[in-house]
N, C-alpha and C positions, 0 to 999 in steps of 0.2 A: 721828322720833316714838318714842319712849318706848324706843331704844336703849341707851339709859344704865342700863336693870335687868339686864341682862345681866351675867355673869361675863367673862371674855376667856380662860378655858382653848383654847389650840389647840385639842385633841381633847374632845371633848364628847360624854358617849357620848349624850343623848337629841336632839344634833342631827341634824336629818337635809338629804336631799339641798336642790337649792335649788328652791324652790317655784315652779313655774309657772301659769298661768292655767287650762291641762287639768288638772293636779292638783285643783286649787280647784274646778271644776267634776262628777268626780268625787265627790270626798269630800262634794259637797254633796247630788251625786244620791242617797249612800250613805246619806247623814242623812235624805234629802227634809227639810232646813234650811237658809236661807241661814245663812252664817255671816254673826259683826260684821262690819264694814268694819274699825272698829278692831286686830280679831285678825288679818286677812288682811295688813295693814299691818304691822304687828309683826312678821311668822314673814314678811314679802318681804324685813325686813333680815337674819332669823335665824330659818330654820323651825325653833326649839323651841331648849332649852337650859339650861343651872343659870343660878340670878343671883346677882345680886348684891344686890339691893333682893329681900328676902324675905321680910321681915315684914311683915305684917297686920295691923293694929291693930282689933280687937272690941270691943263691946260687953260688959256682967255677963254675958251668954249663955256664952260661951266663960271657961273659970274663968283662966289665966292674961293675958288678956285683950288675948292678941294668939293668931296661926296664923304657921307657918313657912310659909311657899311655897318649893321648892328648886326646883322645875322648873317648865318649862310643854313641855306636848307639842305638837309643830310637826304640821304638816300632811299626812297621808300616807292612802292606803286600807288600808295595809295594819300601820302602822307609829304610832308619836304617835295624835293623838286616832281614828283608825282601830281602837285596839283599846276603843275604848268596847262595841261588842256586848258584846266578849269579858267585859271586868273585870264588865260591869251583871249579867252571869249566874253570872260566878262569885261578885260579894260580894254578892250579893240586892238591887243597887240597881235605883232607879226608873226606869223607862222614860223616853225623851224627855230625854233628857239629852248631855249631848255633852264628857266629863272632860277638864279642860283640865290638872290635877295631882293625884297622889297614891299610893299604895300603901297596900295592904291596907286596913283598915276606914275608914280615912280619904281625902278626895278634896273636890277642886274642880271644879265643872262650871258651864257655861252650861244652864240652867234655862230646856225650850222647853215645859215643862208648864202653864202660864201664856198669856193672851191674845198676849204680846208674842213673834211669832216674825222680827223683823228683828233687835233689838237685847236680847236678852234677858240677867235677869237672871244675878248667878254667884251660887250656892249652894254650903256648907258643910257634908257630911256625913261624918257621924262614925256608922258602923254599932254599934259599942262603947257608947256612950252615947247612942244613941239619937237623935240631932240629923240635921237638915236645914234649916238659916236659910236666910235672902238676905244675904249680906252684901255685895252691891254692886249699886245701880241696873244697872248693864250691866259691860260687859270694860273700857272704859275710866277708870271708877271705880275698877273693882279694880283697877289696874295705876296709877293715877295717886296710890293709896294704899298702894304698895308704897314702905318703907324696908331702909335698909341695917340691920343689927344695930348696935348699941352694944355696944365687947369694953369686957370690965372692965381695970384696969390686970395684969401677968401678971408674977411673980417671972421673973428671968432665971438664977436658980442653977437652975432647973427645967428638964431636959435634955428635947431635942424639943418643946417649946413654940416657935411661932412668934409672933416676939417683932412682935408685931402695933403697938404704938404708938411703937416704936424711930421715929427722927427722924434720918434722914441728911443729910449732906451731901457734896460733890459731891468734896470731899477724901478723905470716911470712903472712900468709892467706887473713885477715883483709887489710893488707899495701900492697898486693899484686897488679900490676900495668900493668900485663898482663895476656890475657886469659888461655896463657900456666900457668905460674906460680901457678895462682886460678885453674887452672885443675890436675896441679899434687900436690899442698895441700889437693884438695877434694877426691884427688884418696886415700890417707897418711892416712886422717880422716874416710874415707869410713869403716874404720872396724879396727879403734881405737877411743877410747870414746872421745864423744863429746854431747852436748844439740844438739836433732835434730831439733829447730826448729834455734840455731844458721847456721847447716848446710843449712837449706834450704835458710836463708838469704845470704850465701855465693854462692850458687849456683844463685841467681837470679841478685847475685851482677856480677857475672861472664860474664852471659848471656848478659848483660847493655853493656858492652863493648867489645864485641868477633864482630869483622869485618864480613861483611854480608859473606865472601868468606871462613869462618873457620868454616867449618861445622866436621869439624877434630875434635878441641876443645869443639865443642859444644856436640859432641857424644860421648863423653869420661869425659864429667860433667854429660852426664846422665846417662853412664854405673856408674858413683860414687854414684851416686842416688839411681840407683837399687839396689847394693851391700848396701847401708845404711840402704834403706827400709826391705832390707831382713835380715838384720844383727836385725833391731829393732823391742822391742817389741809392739805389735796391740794397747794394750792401751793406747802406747806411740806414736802414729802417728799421726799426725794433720790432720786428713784425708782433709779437706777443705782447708788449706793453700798450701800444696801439690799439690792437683788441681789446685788450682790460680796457682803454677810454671810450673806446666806442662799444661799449657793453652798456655806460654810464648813459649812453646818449638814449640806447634804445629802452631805458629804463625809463625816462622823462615824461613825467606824467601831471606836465602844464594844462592849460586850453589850447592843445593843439589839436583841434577837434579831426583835420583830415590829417593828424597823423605827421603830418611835414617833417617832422624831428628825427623821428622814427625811419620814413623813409628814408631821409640823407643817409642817414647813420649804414643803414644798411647797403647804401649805393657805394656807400667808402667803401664797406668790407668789401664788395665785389670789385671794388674797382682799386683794392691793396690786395687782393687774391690774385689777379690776373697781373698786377705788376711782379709782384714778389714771386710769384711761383712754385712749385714744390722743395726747392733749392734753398728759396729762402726760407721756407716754413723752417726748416730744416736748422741751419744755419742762428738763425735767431731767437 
């Protein structure tokens, strides 16, 4: 359910731990609110996170007539919607609210100031210009109404620009003769068809030759990975070949001084153990 608004960054700084049913009761004692069903459902696949589907589409109310959403804040007492006290005092917002996104003047929240306290509205407040809407019957409206952005077409003579509408194929890939180049075909393929265990041979062909000092590149073959993994189905993962790649990752001994590399690597394993299961260990 509604996994697919999410980004697939390895590291994600607004994710947090993985959510369990004592947390969830907690944070609800903390609100005296139940939460949606729908939100509690969301943050069991990914307690919090950037997405990917983050536009809003509004009404004449809002003058460009849509809202960004970059995040949503996962489940914590102390951490994600946990700092709702905090932010409601420091930007003068209204009580009975529970922020689901935002920073400084602007924010989204579930809206418990209303008769509906099981499934309650999400409201849009904007401290700056004065607004406080409803823009979505409940959590599952708003989220069911999240899209991706539309990029315009982007000059390629234009250095650092990621060349977002580039169109690969499995040759461009194959022939490819730098780490950048194999990183942004495995980004292309990440979630357009392909044989995964073609992809995983791409990703290790990459790793062969990225200079000890591109820990840049290297984190960004393995956000393509996750995004692969999670796009693919269980029966379809080589669970053991997989491992042999991400063996390679946690071997990486760039300047990656806090490590980054290392930790993704290992956030896959954990996060192809819990998809795959004993069945699949089994199995493949």
């Amino acid at each position: 359910m509604f996994q697919h608004i999410w980004t697939h960054y390895v590291l994600d700084e607004h994710e947090l731990d993985e959510l369990t049913d004592e947390e969830i009761k907690r944070v609800e004692h903390l609100f005296k609110f139940k939460l949606p069903t729908s939100y509690i459902e969301l943050m069991k696949i990914k307690n919090g996170g950037e997405l990917e589907y983050r536009i809003f589409p509004c009404d004449s109310t809002i003058e460009d007539g849509e809202l960004i959403v970059d995040f949503l804040y996962g489940i914590s007492e102390k951490d994600g919607i946990g700092q709702t006290f905090y932010f409601v005092k420091e930007w003068g917002l209204p009580n009975d609210l529970i922020l689901l996104s935002g920073d400084g003047h602007s924010w989204f929240a579930l809206d418990y100031r209303g008769a509906e306290k099981i499934d309650p509205p999400v409201v849009y407040i904007d401290t700056e210009q004065n607004l406080d809407v409803k823009i979505a019957q409940n959590f599952t409206e708003f989220v069911d109404k999240l899209s991706k952005p539309e990029f315009e077409e982007v000059d390629d003579d234009k250095e650092d620009v990621y060349r977002l509408n580039v169109v690969y194929t499995k040759k461009d890939v194959e022939n490819a003769t730098t780490s950048v180049d194999v990183s942004d075909g495995l980004s292309f393929f990440s979630d357009n068809p392909c044989d995964i265990n073609w992809f995983l041979q791409q990703v290790e062909r990459g790793v062969s030759f990225i200079e000890e000092d591109d820990e840049i590149n290297v984190y960004e073959i393995l956000t393509s990975l996750m995004k692969k993994l999670n796009l693919t189905m269980v029966e379809d993962i080589p669970y053991l070949e997989v491992k042999r790649v991400l063996d390679r990752f946690k071997e990486y001994q760039g300047l990656d001084f806090d490590k980054t590399v290392q930790k993704a690597a290992y956030k896959i394993e954990k996060y192809l153990d819990k998809k795959i299961g004993l069945q699949g260990k089994g199995e493949k």
